[in-house]
mmCIF file of the C-alpha atoms, coordinates in Angstrom:
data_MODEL
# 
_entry.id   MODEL 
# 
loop_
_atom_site.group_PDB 
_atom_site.id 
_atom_site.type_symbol 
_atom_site.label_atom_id 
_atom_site.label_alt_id 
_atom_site.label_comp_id 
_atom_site.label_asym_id 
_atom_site.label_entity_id 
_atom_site.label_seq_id 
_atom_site.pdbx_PDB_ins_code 
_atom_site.Cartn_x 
_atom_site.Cartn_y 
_atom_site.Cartn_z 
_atom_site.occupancy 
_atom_site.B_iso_or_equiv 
_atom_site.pdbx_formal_charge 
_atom_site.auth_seq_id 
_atom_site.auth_comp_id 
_atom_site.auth_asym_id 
_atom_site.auth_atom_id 
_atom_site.pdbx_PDB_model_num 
ATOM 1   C CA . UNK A 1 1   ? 3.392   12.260  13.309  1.00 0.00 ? 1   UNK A CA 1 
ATOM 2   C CA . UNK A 1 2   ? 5.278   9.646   11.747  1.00 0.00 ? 2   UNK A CA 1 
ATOM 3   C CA . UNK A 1 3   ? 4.762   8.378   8.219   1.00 0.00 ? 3   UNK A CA 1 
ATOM 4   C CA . UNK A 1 4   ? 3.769   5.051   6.674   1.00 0.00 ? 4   UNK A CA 1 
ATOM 5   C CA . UNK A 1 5   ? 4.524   3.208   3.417   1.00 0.00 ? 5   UNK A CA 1 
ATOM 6   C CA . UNK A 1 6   ? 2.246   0.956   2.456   1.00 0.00 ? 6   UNK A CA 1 
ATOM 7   C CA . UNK A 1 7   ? 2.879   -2.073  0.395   1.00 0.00 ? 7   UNK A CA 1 
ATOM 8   C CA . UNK A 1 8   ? -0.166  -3.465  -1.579  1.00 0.00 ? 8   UNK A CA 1 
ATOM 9   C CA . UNK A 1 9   ? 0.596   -6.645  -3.772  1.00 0.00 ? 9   UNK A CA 1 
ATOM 10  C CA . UNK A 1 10  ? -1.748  -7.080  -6.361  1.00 0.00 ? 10  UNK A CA 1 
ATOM 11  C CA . UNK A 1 11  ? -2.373  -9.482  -9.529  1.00 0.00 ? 11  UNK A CA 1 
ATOM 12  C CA . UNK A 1 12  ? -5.328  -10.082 -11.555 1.00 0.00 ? 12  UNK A CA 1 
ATOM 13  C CA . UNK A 1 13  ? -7.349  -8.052  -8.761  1.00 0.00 ? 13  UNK A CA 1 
ATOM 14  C CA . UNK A 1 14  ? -8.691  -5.150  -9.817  1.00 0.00 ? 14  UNK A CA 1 
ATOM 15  C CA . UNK A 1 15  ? -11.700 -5.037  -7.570  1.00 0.00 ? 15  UNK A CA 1 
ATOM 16  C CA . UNK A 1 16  ? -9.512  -6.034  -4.413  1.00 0.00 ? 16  UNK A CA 1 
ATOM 17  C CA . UNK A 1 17  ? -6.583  -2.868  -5.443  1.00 0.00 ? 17  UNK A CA 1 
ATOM 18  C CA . UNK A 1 18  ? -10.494 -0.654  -5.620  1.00 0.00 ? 18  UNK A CA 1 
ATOM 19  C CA . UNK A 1 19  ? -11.169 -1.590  -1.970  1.00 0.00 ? 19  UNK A CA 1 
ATOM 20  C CA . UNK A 1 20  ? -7.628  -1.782  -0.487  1.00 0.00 ? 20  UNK A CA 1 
ATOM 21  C CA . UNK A 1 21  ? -7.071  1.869   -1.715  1.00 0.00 ? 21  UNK A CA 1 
ATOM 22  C CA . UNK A 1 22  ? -10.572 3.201   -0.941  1.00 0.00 ? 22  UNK A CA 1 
ATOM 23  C CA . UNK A 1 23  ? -10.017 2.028   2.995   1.00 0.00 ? 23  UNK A CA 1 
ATOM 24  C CA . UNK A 1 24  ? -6.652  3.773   3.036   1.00 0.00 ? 24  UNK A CA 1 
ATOM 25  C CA . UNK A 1 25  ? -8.223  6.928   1.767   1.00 0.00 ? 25  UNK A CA 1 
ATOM 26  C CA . UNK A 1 26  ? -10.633 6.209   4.972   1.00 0.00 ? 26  UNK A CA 1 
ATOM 27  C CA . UNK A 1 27  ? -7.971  6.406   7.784   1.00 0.00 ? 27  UNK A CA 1 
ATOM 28  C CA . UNK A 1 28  ? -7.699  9.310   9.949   1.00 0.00 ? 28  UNK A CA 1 
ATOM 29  C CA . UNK A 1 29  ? -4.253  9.491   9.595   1.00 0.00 ? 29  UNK A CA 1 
ATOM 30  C CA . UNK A 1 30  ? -3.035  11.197  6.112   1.00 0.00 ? 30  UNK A CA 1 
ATOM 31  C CA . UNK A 1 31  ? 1.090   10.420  6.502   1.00 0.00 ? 31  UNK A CA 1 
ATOM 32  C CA . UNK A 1 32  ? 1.360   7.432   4.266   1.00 0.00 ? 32  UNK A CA 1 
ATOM 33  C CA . UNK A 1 33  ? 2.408   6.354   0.813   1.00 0.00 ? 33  UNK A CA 1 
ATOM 34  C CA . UNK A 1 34  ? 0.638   3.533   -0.616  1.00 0.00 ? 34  UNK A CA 1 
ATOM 35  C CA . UNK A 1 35  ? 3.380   1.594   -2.723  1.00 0.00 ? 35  UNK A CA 1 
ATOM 36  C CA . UNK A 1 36  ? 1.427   -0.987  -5.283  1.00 0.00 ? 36  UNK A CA 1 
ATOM 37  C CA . UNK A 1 37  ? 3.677   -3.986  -6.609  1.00 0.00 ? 37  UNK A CA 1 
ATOM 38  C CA . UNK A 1 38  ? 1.283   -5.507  -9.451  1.00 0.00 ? 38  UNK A CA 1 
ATOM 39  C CA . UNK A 1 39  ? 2.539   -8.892  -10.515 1.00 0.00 ? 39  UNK A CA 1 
ATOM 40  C CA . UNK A 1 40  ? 1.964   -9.949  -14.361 1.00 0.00 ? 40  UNK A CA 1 
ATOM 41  C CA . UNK A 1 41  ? -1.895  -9.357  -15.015 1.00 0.00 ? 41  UNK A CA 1 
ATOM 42  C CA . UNK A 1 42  ? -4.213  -10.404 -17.324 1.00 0.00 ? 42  UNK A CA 1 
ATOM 43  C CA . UNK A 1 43  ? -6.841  -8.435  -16.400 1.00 0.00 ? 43  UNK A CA 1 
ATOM 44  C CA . UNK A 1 44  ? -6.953  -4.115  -16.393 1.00 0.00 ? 44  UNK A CA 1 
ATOM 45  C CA . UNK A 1 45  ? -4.971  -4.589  -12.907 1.00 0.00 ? 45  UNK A CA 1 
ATOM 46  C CA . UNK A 1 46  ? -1.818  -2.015  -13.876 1.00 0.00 ? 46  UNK A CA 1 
ATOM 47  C CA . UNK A 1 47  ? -3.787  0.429   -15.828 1.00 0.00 ? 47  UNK A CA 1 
ATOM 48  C CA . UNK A 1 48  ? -6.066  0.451   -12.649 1.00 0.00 ? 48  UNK A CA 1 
ATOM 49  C CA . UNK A 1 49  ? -3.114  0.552   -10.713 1.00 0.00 ? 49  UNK A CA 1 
ATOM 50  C CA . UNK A 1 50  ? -1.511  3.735   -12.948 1.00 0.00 ? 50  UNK A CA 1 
ATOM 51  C CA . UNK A 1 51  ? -4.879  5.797   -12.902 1.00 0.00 ? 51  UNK A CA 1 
ATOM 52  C CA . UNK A 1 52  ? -4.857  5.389   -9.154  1.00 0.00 ? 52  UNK A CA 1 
ATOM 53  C CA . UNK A 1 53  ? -1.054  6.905   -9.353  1.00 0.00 ? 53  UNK A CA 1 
ATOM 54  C CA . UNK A 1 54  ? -2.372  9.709   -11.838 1.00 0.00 ? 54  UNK A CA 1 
ATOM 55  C CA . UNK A 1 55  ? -4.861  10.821  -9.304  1.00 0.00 ? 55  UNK A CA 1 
ATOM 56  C CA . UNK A 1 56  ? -2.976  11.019  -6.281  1.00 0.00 ? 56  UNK A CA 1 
ATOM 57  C CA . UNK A 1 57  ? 0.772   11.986  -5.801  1.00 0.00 ? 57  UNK A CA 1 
ATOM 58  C CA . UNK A 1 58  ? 0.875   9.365   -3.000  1.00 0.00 ? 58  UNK A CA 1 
ATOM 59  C CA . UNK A 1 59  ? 0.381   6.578   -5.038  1.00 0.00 ? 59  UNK A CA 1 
ATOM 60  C CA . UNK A 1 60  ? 2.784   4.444   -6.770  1.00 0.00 ? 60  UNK A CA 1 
ATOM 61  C CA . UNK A 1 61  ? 3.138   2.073   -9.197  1.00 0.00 ? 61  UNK A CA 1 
ATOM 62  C CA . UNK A 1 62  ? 5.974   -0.938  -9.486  1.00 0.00 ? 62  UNK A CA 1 
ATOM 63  C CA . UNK A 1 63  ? 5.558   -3.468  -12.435 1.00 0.00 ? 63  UNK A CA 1 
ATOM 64  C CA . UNK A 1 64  ? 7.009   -6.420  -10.131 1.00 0.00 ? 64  UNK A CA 1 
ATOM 65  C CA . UNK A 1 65  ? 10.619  -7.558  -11.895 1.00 0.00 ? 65  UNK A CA 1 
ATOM 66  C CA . UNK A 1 66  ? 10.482  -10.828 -10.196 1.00 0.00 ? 66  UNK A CA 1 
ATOM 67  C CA . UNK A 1 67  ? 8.420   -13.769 -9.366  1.00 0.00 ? 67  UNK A CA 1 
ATOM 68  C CA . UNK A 1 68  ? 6.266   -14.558 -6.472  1.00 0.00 ? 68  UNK A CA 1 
ATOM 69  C CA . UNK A 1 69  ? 4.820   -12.529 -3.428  1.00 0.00 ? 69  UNK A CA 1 
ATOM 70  C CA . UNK A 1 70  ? 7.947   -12.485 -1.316  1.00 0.00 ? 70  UNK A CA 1 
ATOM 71  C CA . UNK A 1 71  ? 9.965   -10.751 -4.339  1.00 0.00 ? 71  UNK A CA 1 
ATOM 72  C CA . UNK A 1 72  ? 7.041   -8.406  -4.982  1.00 0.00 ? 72  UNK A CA 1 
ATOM 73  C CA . UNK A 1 73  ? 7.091   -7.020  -0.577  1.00 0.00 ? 73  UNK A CA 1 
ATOM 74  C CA . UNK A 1 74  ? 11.274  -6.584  -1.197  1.00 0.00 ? 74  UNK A CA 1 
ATOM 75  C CA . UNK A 1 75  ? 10.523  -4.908  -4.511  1.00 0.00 ? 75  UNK A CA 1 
ATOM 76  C CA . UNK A 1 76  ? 8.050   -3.053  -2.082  1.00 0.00 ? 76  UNK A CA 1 
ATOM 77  C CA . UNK A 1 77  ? 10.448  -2.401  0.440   1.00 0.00 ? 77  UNK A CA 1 
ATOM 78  C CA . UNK A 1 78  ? 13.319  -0.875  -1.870  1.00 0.00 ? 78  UNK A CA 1 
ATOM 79  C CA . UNK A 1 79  ? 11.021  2.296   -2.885  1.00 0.00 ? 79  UNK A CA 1 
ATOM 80  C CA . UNK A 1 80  ? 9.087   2.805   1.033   1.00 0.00 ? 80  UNK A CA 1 
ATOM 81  C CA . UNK A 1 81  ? 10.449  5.979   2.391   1.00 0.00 ? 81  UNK A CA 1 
ATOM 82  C CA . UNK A 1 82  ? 8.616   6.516   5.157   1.00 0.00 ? 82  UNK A CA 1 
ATOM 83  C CA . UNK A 1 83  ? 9.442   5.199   9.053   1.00 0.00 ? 83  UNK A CA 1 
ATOM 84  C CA . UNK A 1 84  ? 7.187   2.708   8.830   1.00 0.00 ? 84  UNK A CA 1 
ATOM 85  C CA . UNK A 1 85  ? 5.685   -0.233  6.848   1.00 0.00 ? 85  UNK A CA 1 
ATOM 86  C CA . UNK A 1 86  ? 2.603   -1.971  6.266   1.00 0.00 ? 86  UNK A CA 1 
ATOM 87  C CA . UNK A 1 87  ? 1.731   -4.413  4.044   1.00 0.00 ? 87  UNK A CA 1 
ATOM 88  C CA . UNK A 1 88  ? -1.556  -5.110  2.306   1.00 0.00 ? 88  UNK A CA 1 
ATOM 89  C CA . UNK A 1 89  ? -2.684  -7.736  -0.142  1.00 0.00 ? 89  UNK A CA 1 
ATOM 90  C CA . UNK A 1 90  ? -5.267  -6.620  -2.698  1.00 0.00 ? 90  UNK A CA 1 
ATOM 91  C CA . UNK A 1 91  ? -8.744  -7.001  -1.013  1.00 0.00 ? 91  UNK A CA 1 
ATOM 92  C CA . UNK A 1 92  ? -7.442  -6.295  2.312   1.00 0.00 ? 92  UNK A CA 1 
ATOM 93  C CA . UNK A 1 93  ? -9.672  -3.522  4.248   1.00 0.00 ? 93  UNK A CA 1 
ATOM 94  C CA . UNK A 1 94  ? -8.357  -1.540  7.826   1.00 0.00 ? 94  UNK A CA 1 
ATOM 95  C CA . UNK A 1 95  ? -11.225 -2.533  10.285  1.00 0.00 ? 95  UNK A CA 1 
ATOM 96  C CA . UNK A 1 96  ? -11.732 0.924   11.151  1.00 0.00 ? 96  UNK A CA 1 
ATOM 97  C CA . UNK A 1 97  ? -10.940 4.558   9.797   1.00 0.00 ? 97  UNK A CA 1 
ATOM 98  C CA . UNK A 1 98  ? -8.675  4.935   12.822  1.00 0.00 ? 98  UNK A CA 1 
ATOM 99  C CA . UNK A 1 99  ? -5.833  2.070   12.828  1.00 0.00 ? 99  UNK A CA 1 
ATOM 100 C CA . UNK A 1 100 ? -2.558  4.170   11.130  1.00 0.00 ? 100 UNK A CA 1 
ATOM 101 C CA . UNK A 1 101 ? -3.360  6.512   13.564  1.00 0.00 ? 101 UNK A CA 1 
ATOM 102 C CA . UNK A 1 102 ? -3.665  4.293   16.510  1.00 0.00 ? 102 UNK A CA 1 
ATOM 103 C CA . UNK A 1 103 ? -0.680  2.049   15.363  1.00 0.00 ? 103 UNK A CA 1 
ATOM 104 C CA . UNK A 1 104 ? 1.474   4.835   14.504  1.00 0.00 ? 104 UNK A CA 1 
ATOM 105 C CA . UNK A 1 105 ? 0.598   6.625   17.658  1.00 0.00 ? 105 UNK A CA 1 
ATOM 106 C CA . UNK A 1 106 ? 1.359   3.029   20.067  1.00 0.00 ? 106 UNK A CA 1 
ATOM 107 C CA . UNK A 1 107 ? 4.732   2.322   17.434  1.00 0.00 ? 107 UNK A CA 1 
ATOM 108 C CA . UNK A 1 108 ? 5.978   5.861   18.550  1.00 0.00 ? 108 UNK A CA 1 
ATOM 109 C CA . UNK A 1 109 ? 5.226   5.968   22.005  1.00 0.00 ? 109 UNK A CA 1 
ATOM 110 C CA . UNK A 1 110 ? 7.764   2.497   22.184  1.00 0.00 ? 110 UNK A CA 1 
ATOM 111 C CA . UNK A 1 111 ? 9.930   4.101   19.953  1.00 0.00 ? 111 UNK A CA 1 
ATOM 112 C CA . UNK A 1 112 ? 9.629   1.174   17.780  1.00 0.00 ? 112 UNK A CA 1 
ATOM 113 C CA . UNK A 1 113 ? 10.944  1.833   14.456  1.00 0.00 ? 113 UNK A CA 1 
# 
């Protein structure tokens, strides 16, 4: 099955990053990198962000270079390695355990790439 990178923007958020990773640890479907862009935080958003990294070889971290969310998803974009992307703001939550796997599955089958 096909892998999936996915792009979490994050800054000043460290409760959102919490539930955005917890509900990809959720999904059914293991294949995925979760790449997190933190923008420049006040708060203990990029030492969140690193310990998250420490603890799971899937995880990494990007200290965004430039400004704004658009530069942060192409900063993204440069380190995914997998077939496909998906891109998650802080706080954002799958709506079931299931969707990489369904999405991946449906993106295959119309060899959509």
């Amino acid at each position: 099955m096909a892998g999936v990178s996915i792009i979490t923007i994050v800054k000043d958020h460290v409760n959102g990053l919490m539930d955005t990773h917890e509900s990809i640890l959720k999904q059914t479907h293991s294949d995925w990198e979760m790449l997190i862009v933190v923008g420049t935080s006040s708060d203990s958003t990029l030492a969140t962000a690193r310990t998250l990294e420490s603890h799971d070889h899937r995880v990494k971290v990007l200290e965004q270079k430039g400004d704004g969310i658009y530069g942060a998803m192409n900063e993204g974009l440069q380190l995914a390695r997998a077939e496909f992307v998906w891109f998650m703001n802080a706080g954002d939550k799958f709506a079931a355990v299931d969707i990489l796997e369904k999405a991946v599955i449906e993106m295959s089958h119309r060899n959509i790439g």
